[in-house]
Legacy VTK file of the C-alpha trace (Angstrom):
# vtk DataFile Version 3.0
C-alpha trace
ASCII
DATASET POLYDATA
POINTS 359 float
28.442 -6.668 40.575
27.879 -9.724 38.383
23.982 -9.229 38.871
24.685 -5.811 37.604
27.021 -6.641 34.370
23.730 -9.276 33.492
21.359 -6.392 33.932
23.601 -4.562 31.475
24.266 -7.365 28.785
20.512 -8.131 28.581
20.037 -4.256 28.212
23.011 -4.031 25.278
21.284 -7.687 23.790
17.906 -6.195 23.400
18.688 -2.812 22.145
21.509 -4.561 19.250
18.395 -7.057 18.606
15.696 -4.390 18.255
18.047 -2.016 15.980
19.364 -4.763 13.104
15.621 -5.181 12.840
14.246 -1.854 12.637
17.262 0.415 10.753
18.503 -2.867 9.222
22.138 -2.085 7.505
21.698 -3.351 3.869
25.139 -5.249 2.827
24.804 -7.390 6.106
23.349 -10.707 6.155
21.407 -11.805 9.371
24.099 -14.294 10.827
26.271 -11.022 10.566
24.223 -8.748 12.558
23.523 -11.345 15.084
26.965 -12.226 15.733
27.671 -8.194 16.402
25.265 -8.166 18.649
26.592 -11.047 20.386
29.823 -9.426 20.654
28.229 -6.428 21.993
27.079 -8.178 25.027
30.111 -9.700 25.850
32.241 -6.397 25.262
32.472 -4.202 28.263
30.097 -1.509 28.669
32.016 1.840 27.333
29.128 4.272 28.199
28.058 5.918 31.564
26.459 2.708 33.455
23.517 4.952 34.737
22.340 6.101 31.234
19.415 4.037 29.790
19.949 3.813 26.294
16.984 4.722 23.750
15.136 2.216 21.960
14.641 2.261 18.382
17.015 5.558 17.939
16.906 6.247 14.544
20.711 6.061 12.577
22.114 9.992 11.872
21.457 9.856 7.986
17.621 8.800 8.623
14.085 11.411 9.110
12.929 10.511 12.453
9.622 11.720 11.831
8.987 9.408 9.152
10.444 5.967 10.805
6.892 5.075 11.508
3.861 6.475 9.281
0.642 5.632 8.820
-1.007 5.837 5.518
-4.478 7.616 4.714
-5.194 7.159 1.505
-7.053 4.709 -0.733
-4.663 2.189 -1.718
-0.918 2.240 -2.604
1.933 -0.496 -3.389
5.138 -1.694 -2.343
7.412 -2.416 -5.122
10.371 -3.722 -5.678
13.985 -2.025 -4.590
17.482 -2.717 -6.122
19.572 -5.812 -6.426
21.992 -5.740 -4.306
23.733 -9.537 -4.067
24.032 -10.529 -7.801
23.369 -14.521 -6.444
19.869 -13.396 -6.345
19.427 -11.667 -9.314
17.220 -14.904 -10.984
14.814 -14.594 -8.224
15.271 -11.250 -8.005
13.929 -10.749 -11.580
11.463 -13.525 -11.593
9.741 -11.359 -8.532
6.612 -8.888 -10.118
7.700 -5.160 -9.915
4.135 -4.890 -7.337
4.790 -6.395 -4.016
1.945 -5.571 -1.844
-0.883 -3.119 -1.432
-1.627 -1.184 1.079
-4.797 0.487 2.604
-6.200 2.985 4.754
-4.415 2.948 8.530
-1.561 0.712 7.714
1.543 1.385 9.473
4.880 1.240 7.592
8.083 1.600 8.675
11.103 3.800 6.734
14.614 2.170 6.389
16.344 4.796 4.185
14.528 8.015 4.087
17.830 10.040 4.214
17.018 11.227 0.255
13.735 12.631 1.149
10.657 10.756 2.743
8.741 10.086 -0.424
11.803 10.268 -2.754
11.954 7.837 -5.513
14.960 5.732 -3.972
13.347 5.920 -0.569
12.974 2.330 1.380
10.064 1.140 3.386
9.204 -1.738 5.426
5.924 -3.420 6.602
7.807 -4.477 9.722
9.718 -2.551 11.981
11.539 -5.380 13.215
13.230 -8.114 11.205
14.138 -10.773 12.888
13.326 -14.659 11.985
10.460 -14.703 14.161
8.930 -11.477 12.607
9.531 -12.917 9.383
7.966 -16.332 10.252
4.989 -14.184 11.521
4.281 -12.171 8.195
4.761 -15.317 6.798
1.729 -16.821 8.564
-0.261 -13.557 7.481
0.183 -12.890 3.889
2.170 -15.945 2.927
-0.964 -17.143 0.548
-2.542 -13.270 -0.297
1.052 -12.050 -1.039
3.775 -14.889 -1.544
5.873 -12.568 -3.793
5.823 -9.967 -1.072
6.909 -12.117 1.496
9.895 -13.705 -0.313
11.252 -10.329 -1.362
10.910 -8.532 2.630
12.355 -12.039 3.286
15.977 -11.141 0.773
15.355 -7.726 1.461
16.093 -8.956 5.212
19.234 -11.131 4.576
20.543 -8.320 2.633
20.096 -9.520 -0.579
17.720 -6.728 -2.413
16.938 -3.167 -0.825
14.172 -2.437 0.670
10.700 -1.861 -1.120
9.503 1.502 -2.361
6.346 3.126 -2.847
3.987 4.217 -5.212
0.981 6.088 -5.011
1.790 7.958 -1.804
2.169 11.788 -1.357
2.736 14.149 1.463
-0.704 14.225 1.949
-1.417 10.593 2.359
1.657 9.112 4.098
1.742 11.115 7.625
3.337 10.652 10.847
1.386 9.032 13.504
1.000 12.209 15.429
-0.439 14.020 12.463
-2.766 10.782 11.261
-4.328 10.311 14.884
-4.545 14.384 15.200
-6.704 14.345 11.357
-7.625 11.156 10.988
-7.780 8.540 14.356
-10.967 10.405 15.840
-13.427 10.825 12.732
-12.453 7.816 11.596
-11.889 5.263 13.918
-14.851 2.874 13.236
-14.172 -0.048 10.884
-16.955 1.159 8.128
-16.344 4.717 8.088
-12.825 4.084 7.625
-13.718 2.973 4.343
-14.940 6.095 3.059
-12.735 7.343 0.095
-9.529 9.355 1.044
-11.468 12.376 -1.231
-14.851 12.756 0.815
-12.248 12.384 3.731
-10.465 15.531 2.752
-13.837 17.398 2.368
-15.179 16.036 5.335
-12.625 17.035 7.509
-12.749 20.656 5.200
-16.081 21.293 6.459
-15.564 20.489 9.755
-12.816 22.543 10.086
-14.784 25.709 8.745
-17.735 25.264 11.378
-17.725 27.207 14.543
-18.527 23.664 16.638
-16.656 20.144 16.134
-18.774 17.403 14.485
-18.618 13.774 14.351
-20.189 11.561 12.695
-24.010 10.354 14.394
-23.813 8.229 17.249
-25.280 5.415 15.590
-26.959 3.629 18.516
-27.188 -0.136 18.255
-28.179 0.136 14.416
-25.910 -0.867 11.591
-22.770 2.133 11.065
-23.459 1.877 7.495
-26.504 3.746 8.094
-24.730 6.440 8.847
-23.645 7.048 5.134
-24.220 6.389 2.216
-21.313 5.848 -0.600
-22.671 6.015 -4.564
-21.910 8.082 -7.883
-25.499 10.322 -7.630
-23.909 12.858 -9.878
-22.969 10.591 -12.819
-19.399 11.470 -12.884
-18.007 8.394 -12.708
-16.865 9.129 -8.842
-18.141 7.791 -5.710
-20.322 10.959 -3.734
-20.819 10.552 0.144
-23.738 11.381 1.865
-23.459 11.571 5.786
-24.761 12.282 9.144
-23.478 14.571 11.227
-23.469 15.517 14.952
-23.154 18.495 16.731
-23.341 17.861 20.552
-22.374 21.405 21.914
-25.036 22.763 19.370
-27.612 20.172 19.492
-28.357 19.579 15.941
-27.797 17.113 13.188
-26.784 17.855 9.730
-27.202 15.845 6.450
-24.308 16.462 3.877
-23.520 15.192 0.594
-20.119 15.466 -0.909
-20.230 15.440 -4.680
-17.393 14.451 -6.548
-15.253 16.104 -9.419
-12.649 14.596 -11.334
-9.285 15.971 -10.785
-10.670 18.603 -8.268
-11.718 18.151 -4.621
-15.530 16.964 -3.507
-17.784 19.608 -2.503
-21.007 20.136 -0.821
-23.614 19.774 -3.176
-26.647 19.378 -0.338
-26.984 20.321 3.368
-30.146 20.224 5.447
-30.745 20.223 8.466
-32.812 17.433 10.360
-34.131 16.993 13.902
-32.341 13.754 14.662
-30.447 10.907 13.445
-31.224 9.311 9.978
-30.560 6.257 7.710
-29.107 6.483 4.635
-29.263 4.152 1.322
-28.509 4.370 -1.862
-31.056 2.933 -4.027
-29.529 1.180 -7.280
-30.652 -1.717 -9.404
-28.702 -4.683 -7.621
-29.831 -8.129 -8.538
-28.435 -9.936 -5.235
-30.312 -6.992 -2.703
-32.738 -6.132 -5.310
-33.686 -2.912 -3.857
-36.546 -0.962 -4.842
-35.414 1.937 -7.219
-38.567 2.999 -7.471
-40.270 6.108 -5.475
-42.745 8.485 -5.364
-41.962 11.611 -6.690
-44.800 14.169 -6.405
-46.835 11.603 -7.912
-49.414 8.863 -6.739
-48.119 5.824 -8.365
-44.060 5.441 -7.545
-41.836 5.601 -10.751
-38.229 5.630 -11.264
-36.165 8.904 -11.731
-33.284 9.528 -14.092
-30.920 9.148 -11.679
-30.329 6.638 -9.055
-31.798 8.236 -5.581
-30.749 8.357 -1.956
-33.570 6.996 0.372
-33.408 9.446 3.651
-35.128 7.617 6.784
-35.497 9.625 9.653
-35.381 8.926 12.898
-38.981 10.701 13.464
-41.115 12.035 10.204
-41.790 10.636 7.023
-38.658 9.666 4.346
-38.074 11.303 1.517
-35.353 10.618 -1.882
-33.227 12.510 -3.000
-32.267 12.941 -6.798
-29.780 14.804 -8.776
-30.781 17.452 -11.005
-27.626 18.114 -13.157
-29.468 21.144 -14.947
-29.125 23.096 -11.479
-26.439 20.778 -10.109
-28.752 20.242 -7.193
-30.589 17.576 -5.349
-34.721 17.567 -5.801
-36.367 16.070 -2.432
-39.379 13.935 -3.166
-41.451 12.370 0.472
-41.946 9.018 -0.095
-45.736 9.416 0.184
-48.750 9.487 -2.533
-48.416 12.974 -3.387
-50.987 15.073 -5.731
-48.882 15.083 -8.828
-46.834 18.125 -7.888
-42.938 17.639 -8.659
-40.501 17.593 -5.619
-38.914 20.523 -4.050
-35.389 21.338 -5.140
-32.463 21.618 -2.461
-29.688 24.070 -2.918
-26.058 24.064 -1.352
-27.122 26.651 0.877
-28.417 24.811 4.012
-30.473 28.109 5.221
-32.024 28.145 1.709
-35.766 27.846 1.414
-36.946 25.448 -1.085
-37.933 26.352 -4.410
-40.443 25.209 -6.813
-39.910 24.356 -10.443
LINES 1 360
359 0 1 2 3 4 5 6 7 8 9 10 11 12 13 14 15 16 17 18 19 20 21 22 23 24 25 26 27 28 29 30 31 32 33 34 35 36 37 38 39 40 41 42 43 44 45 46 47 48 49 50 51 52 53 54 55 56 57 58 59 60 61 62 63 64 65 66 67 68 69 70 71 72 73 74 75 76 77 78 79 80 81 82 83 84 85 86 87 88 89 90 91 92 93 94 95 96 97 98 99 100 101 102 103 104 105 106 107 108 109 110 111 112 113 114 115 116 117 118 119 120 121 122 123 124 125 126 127 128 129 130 131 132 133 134 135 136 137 138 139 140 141 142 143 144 145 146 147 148 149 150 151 152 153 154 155 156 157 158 159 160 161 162 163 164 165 166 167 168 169 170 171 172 173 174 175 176 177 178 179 180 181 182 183 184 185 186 187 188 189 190 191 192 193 194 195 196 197 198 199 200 201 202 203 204 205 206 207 208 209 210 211 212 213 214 215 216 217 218 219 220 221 222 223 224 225 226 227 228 229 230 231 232 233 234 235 236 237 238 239 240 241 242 243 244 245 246 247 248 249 250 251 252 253 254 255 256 257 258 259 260 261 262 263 264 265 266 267 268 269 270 271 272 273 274 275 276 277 278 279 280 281 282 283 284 285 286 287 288 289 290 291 292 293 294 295 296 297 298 299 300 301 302 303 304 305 306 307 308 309 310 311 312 313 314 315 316 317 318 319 320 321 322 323 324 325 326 327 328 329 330 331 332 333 334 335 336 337 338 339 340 341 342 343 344 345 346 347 348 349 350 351 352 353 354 355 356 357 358
């Protein structure tokens, strides 16, 4: 019996621990919650003794979904929440409105989402547990990049301030972790290509979803991943285009694809071609640290450097060729990276079963 009644206080101790950290009550300090949960254990159990007791149930008012999401965006900010103990307000105010960014795959946790998920007074967390030794941890990990950060989840832990909220989240880039590991955790689980931007993302995933076969990205072998694409404004917008590789195992072919960019509207295919195997990709730019040759043939037998900054195409097996934007045709012109006879290069269009046409 007494082994029993342990079993059952260390069950009540961990489950009162793990909930003041994760759906933390706001007007209680930390010595308060701790000495609930300490009378917890030593109050007799009230519930059926067979039942195991859920960990990490989220409170009635909150959105379960939403207790833990993942974010697949860019880049978005934890800022600050409301004052809630007026002995703070100095520090309160002397914190900057920004907390703390946050990137691509970072998990956050929701302590009031009972508004709406991404409503204006909703709270997050980047811990889902609050205790002093969770606190002492983040500490240790963004105490110098993010001081301000840390002090405020610090008050927001004692009680002292709400919670932070966000900015530059939607519906769209703040998902549950079902949904981000359904759209996201596959494609995108490789530490470079995870740093494609959230747009060529979306139109990635677009075009996959409108093919007949799944795709993935080119095994890359034992070369470098950034190979596999290539990141650069080509269409002088101002936006980052993405050229990739692409993989279809079921049909046996490889596909090159570049994304353009448009302000305020989503990428879309500009180029498609289809190649026998894999290929490296690089976008050649003035750079005086690589210094990278902009220079390339085009048509020509002396190289010479187009209008617009070209991607260099290296095949696994043939001969590679650049690729340059036209924006007359909003099209790419493909040039072989060979003396030519003074003829100018073949122009690409969106269509990937297009032939190629001469100017």
């Amino acid at each position: 019996m007494l082994l029993f009644l342990s079993g059952a206080a260390f069950a009540v101790l961990a489950l009162a621990g793990g909930m003041a950290g994760y759906w933390y009550v706001k007007n209680k300090s930390a010595a308060e919650a701790l000495m609930e949960a300490e009378a917890a254990v030593a109050a007799p159990p009230t519930a059926d003794p067979d039942a195991v007791p859920e960990a990490d149930a989220p409170a009635a008012a909150l959105q379960p979904e939403y207790a833990d999401s993942i974010f697949a965006g860019d880049e978005a900010w934890f800022v600050k929440g409301t004052l809630l103990d007026p002995s703070a307000k100095a520090e309160w105010e002397a914190l900057p409105e920004r907390l703390g960014s946050i990137g691509y795959d970072t998990r956050i946790f929701c302590v009031d989402c009972s508004r709406k998920p991404l409503g204006a007074e909703s709270e997050f967390s980047p811990l889902h547990d609050h205790r002093p030794e969770m606190l002492a941890d983040f500490a240790r990990q963004r105490g110098q990049s993010e001081p301000a950060f840390v002090r405020y989840t610090t008050l927001a832990s004692a009680g002292k301030v709400g919670f932070p909220r966000l900015a530059g989240t939607t519906d769209e880039t703040l998902l549950t972790r079902e949904r981000f590991m359904e759209t996201y955790g596959v494609m995108f689980d490789n530490n470079v290509l995870r740093t494609i931007p959230w747009h060529a993302k979306r139109a990635i995933l677009d075009w996959n979803d409108a093919q007949e076969e799944n795709w993935r990205f080119a095994d890359q072998g034992n070369i470098d991943p950034q190979g596999l694409y290539s990141q650069h404004d080509f269409n002088l917008d101002g936006i980052d285009d993405v050229a990739v590789v692409m993989h279809c195992e079921a049909c046996e072919e490889h596909r090159l694809l570049l994304f353009a960019s448009r302000k305020d509207k989503p990428d879309y295919l500009l180029y498609q071609e289809r190649i026998e195997a894999r290929a490296l990709l690089k976008a050649l730019y003035p750079d005086p640290e690589e210094r990278w040759e902009r220079e390339i043939y085009m048509g020509g037998t002396e190289k010479l450097s187009p209008p617009q900054d070209p991607l260099l195409v290296t095949p696994q097996e043939g001969t590679p060729y650049a690729l340059v934007y036209d924006p007359k045709f909003d099209a790419m012109r493909r040039y072989e990276q060979r003396p030519g006879t003074g003829e100018r290069g073949n122009m690409k269009t969106k269509d990937v079963a297009g032939t190629a046409q001469q100017e």
